[in-house]
Biotite code that builds the C-alpha atoms (Angstrom):
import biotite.structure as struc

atoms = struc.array([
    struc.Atom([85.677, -43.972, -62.370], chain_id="A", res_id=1, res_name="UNK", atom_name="CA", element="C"),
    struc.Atom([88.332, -41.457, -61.881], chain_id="A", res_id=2, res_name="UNK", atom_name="CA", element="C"),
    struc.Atom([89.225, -40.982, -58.378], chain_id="A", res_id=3, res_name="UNK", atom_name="CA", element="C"),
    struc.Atom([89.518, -37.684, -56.441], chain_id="A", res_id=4, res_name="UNK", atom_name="CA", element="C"),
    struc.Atom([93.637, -36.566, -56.853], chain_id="A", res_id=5, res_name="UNK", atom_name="CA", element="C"),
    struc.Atom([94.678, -38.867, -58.886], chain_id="A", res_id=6, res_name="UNK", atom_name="CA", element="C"),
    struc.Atom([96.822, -37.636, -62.297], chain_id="A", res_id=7, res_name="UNK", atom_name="CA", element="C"),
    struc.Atom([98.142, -39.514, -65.223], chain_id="A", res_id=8, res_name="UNK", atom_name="CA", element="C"),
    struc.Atom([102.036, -40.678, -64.983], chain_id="A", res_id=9, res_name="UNK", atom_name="CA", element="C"),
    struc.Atom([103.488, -37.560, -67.291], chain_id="A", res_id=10, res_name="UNK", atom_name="CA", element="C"),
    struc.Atom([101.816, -34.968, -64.944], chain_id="A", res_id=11, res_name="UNK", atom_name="CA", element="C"),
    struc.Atom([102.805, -37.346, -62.128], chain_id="A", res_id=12, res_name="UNK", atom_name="CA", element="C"),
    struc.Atom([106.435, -36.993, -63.609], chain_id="A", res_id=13, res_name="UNK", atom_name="CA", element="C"),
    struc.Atom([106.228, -33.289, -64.238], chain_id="A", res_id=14, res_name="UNK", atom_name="CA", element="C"),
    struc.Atom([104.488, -32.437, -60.586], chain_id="A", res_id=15, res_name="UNK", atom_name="CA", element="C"),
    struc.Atom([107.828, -34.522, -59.451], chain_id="A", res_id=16, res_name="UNK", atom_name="CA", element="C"),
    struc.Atom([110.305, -32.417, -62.135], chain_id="A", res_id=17, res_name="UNK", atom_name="CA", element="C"),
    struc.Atom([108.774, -29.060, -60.799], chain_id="A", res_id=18, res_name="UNK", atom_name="CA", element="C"),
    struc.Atom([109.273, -29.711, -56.953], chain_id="A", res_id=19, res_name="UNK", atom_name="CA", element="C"),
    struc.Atom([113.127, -31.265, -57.585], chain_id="A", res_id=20, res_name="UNK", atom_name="CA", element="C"),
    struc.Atom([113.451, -27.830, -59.549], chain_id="A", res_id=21, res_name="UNK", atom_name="CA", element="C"),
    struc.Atom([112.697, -25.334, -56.971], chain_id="A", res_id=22, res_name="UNK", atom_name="CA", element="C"),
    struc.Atom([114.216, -27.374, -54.422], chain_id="A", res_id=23, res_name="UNK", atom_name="CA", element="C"),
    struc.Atom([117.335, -27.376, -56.555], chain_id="A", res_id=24, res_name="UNK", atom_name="CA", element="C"),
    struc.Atom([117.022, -23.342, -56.861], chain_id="A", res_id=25, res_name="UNK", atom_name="CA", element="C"),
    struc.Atom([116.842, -22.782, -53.407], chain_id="A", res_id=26, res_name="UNK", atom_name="CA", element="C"),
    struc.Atom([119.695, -24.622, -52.850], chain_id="A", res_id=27, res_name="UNK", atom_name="CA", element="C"),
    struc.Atom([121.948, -23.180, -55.348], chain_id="A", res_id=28, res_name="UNK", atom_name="CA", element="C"),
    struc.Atom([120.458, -19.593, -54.272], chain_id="A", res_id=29, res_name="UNK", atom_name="CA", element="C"),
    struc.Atom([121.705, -20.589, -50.492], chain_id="A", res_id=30, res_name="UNK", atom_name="CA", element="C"),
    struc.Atom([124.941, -21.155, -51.679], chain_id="A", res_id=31, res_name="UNK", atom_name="CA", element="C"),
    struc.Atom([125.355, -17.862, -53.831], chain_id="A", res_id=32, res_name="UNK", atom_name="CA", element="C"),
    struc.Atom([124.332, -16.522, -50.782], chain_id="A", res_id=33, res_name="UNK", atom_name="CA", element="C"),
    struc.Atom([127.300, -18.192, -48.137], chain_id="A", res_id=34, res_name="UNK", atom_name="CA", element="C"),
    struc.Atom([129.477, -17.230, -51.110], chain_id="A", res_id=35, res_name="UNK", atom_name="CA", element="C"),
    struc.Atom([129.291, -13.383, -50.746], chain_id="A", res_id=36, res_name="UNK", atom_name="CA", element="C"),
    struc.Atom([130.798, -14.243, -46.832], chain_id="A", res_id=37, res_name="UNK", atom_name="CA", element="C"),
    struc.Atom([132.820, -16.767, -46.784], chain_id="A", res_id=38, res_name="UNK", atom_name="CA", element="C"),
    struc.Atom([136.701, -15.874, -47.283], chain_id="A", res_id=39, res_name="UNK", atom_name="CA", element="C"),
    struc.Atom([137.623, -15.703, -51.229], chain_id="A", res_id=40, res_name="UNK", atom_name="CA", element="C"),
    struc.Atom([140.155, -18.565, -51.550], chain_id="A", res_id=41, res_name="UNK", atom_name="CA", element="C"),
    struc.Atom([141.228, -20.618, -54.319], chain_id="A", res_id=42, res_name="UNK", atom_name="CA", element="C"),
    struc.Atom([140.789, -24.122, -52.887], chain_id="A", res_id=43, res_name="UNK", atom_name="CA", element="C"),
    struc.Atom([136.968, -23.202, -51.702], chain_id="A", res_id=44, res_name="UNK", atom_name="CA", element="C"),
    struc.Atom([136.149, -22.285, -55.472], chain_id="A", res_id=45, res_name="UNK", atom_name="CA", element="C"),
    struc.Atom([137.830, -25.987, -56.029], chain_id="A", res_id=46, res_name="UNK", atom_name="CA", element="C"),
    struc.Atom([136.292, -27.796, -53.521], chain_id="A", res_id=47, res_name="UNK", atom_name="CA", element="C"),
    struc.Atom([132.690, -25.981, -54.538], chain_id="A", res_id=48, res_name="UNK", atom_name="CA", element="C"),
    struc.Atom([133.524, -27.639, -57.972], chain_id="A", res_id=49, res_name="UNK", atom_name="CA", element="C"),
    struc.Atom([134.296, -31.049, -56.936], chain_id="A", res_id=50, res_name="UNK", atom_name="CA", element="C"),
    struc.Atom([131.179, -31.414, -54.735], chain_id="A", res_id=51, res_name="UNK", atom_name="CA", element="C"),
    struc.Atom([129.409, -29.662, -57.580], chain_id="A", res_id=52, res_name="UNK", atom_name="CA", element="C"),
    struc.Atom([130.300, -32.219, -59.795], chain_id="A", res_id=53, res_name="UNK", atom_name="CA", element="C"),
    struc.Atom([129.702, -35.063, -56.876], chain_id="A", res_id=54, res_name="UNK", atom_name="CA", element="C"),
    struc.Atom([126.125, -34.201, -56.386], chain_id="A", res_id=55, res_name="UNK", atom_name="CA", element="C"),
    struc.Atom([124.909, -33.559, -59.894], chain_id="A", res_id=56, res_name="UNK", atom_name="CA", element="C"),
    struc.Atom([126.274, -37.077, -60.368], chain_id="A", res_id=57, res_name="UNK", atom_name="CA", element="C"),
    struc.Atom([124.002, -38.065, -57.557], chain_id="A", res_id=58, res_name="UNK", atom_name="CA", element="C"),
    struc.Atom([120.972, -36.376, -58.593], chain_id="A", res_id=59, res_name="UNK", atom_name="CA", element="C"),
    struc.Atom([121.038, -37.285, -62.400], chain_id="A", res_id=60, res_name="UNK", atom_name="CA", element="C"),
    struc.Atom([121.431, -41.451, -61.092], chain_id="A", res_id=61, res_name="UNK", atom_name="CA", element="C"),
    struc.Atom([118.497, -40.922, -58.510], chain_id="A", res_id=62, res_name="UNK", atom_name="CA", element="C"),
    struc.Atom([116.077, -38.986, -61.522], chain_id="A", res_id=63, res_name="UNK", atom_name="CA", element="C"),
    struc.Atom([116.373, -41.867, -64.040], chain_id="A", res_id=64, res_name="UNK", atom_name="CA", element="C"),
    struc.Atom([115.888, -44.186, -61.520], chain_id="A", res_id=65, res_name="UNK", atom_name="CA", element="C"),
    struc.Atom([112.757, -42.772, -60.583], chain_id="A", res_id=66, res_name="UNK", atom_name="CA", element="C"),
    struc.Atom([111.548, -41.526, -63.785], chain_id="A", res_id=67, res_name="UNK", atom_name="CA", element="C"),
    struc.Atom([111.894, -45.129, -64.736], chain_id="A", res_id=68, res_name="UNK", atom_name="CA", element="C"),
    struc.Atom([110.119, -45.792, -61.609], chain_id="A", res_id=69, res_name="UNK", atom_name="CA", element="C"),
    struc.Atom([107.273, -43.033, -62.173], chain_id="A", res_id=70, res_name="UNK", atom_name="CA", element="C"),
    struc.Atom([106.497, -43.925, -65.979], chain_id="A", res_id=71, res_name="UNK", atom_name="CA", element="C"),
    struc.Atom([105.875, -47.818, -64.930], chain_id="A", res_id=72, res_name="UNK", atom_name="CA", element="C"),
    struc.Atom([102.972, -46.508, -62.887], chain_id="A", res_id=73, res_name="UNK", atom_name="CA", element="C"),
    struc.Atom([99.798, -47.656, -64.362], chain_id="A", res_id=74, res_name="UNK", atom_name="CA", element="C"),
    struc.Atom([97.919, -44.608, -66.111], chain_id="A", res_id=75, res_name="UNK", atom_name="CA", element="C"),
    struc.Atom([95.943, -42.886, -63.155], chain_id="A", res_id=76, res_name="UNK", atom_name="CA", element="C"),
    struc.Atom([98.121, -42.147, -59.299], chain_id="A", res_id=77, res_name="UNK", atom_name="CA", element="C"),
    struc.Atom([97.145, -39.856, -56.601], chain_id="A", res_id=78, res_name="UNK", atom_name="CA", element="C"),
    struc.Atom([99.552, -37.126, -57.383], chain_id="A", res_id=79, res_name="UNK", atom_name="CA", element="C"),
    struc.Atom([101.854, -37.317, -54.188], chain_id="A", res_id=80, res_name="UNK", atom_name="CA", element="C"),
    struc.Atom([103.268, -40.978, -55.342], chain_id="A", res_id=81, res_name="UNK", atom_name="CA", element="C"),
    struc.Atom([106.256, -38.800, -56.767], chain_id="A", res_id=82, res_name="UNK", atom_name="CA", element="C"),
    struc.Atom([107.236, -38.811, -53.574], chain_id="A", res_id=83, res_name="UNK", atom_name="CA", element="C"),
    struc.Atom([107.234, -42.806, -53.123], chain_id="A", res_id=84, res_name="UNK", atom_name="CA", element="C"),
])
């Protein structure tokens, strides 16, 4: 019996890509937005590089982990276990 909620693993996965991705657009919009009034210096472009380049390390360790973690659900999980 299927139970009320529950999806299979690749829309679990995809539920969990779609959220990371507007989360990850709002954040990037944010900072295109504290970039029109901040002062233009050469160092801030730098340092917006280097943290850039800090977190996307960050986030692409985190999404395998949990993509490995997410596809070695069993088939059927209520859909807000992308969260877990």
């Amino acid at each position: 019996m299927k139970k009320r909620f529950h999806v299979k693993k690749r829309t679990l996965l995809l539920i969990a890509g779609i959220v990371w991705l507007i989360a990850g657009f709002n954040v990037a919009r944010l900072g295109i937005l504290s970039y029109r009034v901040i002062d233009r210096k050469w160092y801030l472009y730098l340092f917006s590089v280097v943290v850039l380049f800090m977190f996307g390390m960050m986030f692409y360790k985190m999404s395998k982990k949990h993509t490995k973690r997410i596809l070695g659900y069993e088939s059927h999980r209520p859909f807000w276990h992308f969260l877990i």
